[in-house]
C-alpha positions in Angstrom: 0.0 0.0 0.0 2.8 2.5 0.6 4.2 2.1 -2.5 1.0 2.9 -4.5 0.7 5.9 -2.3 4.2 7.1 -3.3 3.3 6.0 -7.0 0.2 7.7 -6.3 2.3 11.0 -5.2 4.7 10.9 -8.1 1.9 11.1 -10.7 0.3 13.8 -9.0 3.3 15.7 -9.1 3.7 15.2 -13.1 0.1 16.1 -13.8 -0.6 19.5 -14.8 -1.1 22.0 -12.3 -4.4 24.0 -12.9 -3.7 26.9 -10.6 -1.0 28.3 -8.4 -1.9 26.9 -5.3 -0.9 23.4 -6.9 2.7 24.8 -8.5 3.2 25.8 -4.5 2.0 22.4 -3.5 4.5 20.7 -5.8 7.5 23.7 -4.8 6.9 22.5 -1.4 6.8 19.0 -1.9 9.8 19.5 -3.9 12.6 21.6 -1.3 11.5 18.8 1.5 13.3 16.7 -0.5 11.7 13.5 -0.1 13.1 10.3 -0.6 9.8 9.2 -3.1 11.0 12.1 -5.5 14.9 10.4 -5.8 13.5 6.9 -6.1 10.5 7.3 -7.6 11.5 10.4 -10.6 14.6 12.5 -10.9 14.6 16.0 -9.9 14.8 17.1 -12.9 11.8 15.5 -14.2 9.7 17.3 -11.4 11.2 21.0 -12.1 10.3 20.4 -15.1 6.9 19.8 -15.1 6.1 22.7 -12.5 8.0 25.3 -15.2 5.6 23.8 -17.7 2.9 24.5 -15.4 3.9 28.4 -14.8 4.4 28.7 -18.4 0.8 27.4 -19.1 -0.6 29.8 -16.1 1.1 32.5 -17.6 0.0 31.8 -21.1 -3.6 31.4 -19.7 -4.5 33.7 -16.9 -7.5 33.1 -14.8 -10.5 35.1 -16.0 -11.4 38.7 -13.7 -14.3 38.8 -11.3 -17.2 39.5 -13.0 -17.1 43.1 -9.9 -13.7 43.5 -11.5 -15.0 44.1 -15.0 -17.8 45.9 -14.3 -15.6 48.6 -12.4 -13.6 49.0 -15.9 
């Protein structure tokens, strides 16, 4: 069971983040420096994947507030 929950972890880190809250989540899980990210994925694998994600978030912002707009 503990191995499918690392397994489990590793895949979550590679999947796309959708916001910024899950780039922090992955940042963090990142500097602990587990042990499930060296035996699991390299390092550099996981990096990787969370520049992918800012460069999607970037490329995509989040829509305004629909107050926000209205103010303009």
């Amino acid at each position: 069971m503990v191995d499918k929950h690392r397994k489990a972890l590793v895949e979550q880190l590679l999947t796309p983040g959708w916001d910024v809250a899950s780039v922090t989540w992955k940042r963090t899980l990142l500097a602990r420096n587990d042990y499930v990210i060296d035996r699991y994925v390299k390092k550099e694998r996981v990096e990787r994947a969370i520049k992918e994600d800012l460069a999607f978030l970037a490329a995509h912002p989040t829509r305004r507030s629909i107050n926000a707009t209205k103010k303009q």
